[in-house]
N, C-alpha and C positions, 0 to 999 in steps of 0.2 A: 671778141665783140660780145657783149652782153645780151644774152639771148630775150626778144620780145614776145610772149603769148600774145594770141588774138583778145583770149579772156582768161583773168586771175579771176577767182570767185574766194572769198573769205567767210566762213562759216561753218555749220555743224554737218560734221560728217556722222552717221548712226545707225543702226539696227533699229531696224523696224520688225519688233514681234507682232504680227499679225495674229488674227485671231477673228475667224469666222463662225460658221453653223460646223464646218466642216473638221475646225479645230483650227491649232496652232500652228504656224512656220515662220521663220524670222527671214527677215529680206534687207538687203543696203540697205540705204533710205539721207533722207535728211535733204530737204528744201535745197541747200544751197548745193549740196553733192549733187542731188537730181538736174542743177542745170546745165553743171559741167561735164556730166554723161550726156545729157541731149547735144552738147556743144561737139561735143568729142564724138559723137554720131554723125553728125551733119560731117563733119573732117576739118572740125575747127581745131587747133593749138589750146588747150585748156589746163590752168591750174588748178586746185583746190588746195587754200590753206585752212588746216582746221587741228584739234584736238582728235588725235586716234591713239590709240594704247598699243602696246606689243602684246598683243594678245588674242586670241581665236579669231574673235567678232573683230578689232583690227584690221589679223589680216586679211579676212575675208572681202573688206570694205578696201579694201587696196586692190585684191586681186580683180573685182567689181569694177571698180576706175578705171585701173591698167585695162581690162577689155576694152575699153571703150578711147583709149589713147589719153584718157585724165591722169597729170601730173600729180600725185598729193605730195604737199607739204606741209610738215608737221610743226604743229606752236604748240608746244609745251610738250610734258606728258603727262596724259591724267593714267588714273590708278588702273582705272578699264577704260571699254570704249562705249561710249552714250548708247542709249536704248529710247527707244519709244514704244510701248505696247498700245498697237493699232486696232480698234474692235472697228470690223468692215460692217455693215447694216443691210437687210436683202438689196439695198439701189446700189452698194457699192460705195455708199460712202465713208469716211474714215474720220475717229473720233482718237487722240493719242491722251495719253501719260507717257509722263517725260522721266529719263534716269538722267542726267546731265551735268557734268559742269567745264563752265563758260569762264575759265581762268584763263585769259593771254599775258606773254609776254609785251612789258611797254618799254620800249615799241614793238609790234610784231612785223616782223619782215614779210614785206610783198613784194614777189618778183614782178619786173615790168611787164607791162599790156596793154594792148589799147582800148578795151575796157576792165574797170577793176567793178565786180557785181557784189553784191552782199543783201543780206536781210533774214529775214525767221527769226528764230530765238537769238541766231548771232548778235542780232539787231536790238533785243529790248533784253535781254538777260544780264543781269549784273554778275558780276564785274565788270565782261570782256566787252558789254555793249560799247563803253568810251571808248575802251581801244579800238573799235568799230568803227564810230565815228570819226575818231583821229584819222585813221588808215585813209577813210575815203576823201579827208579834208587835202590830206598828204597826196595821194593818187588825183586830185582832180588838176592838176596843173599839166601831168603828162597823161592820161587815161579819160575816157570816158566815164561818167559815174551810172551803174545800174541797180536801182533797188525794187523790192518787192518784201514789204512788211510782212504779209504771210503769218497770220498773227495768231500765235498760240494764248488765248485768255488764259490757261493756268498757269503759264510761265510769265506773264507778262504784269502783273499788277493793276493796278486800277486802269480804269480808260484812260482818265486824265492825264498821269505818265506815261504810259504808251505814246497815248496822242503826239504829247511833247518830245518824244524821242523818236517818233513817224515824222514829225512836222520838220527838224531838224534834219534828219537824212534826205527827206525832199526836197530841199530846199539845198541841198548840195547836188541832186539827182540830174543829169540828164535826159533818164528815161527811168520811169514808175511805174510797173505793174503792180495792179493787186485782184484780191478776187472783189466780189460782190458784199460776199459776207463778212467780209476785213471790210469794206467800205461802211457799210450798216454800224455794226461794231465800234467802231472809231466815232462816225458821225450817224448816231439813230434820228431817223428819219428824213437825213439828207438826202436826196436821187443822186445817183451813182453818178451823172454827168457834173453835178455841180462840185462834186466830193474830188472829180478831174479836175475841171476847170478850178476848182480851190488851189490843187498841188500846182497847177500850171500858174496862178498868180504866184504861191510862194517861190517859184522859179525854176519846177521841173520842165524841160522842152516839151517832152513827150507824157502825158497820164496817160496809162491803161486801165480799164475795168474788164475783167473777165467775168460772165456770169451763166456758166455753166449750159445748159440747152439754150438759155435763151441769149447765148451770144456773147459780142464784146464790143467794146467802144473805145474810140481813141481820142482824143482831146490836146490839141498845142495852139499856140497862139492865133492859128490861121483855120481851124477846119477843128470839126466835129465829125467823126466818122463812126455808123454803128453799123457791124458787121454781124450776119445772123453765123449761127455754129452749124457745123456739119453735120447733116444726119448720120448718127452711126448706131451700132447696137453696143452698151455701154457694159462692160464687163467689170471694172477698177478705175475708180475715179483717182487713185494712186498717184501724182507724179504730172496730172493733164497740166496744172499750171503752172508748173518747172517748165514743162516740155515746151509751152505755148510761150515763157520767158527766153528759155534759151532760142530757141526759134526766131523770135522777134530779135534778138540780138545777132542772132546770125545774118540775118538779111540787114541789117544794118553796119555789118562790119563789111556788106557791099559798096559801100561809099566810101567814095575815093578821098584822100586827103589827108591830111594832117588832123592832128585831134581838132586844133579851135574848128577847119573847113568843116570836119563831123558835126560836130556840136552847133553849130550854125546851121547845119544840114539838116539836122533832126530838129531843130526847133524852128525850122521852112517847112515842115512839113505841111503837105495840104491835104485835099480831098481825093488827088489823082495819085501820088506818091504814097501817101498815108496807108489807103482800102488794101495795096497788094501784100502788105508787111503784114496786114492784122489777120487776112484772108488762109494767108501760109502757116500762120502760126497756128489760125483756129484749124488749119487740115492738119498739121503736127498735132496738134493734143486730141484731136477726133479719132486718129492710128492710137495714143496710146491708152486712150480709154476703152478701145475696141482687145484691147490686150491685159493679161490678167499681169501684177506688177507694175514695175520703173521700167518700161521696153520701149522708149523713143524711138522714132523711125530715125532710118540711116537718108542720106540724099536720095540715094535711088529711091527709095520706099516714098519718099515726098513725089518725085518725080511721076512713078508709076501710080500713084493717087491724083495726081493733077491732070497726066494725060487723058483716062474717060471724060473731063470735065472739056477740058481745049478741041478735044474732038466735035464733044458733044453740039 
């Protein structure tokens, strides 16, 4: 029998050279790897297909997966393994340059799942962007589609193309996270709800806006929801918006059913169903912001953060 993950994720796996006040150190990294480690924490079934080299940084980034129960599978083989040098800023926020290439095989094999997730650079980087899109065209008849554009402006080209190859994967999407400053960026001067409510007319069930201290919003056909963030003390902004996607997909792979029932499910979403999804996910990235790195909480760790609140 052909084995089913909960989630395939299709994207760039990397080394993030980091680089503070303190100096250099290189860490995993890479958007779409970050959400398959949060998946793979929670005790979900996770794939990552992507570009890794046989080589140091490779297999470091394997060994990194495997801790966290992440499948990797390999599309192609590049020369090395992609880099990002990270300059962190005293709030913790993080600015890259990119080493990278985004050459897939067409078509590239994705094993089954019930949701197939993709975006970052996978998403607007030429070549491998069409194969991108293909995959997720191919994946939506058996899978869930999950995207989060995650928008690198120097890898990405003008806005205008961007836009047109964000606009395209949403509109394949069943569920859309992005940040605030991907929202702005894409659309300047649009408010981050209408930048939703847009993806949810081109036909995503669910848009998300995350926007850092001051919260998140979720937006479907039925309910506007805006959920304030968790107080925490902010160590590494690193990874909070991976953690806060996979999260949200996690609590979504609680829904019982066949894909179409899913998919139908998530785009029912209201105001009563909607809050506790977006709630879980902003305590998810509140734990990893509170951590220096990619260090998703595990279940219990969600668990034991939720219990002072239930008591309370």
């Amino acid at each position: 029998m052909t084995r089913e993950f909960d989630v395939v994720v299709l994207g760039e796996a990397l080394i993030d050279i980091v680089t503070t006040s303190a100096g250099a150190a290189e860490r995993p990294g890479g958007s779409p790897a970050n959400v398959t480690v949060a998946l793979g924490r929670l005790g979900r079934d996770a794939a990552l297909v992507a570009r890794v080299a046989d080589d140091e940084r490779g297999r470091a980034l394997n060994a990194w997966l495997s801790a966290s129960g992440v499948e990797l599978r390999t599309a192609g083989t590049p020369e090395r393994t992609a880099t990002a040098r990270a300059m962190i800023d005293e709030r913790g926020n993080a600015t890259y340059d990119f080493d990278i290439d985004w050459t897939l095989p067409s078509p590239v094999e994705i094993p089954s799942a019930r949701i197939f997730h993709t975006g970052s650079v996978a998403a607007t980087l030429a070549p491998g962007a069409d194969e991108v899109r293909a995959a997720a065209e191919r994946a939506r008849t058996t899978s869930l589609i999950s995207y989060d554009p995650n928008i690198r402006p120097a890898l990405t080209g003008g806005v205008n193309d961007a836009r047109a190859r964000v606009e395209a994967l949403v509109a394949l999407s069943d569920v859309v996270k992005a940040s605030a400053e991907d929202a702005e960026w894409l659309y300047p001067g649009v408010t981050a709800v209408d930048v939703a409510r847009g993806w949810v007319d081109l036909g995503a069930g669910l848009a998300v806006i995350t926007d850092g201290d001051a919260g998140s919003l979720g937006v479907t056909a039925h309910a506007t929801v805006e959920i304030p963030a968790v107080p925490t003390r902010v160590i590494d902004t690193v990874g909070a918006g991976d953690t806060f996607m996979g999260t949200l997909l996690d609590g979504i792979l609680n829904i019982s059913g066949d894909v179409a029932a899913v998919r139908t499910a998530v785009r029912a979403l209201d105001e009563t169903t909607l809050a506790p999804l977006l709630r879980r996910a902003a305590a998810a990235a509140a734990i990893t912001v509170g951590r220096e790195g990619m260090d998703p909480p595990t279940r219990e760790d969600l668990q034991r953060a939720a219990a002072p609140r239930e008591s309370a």
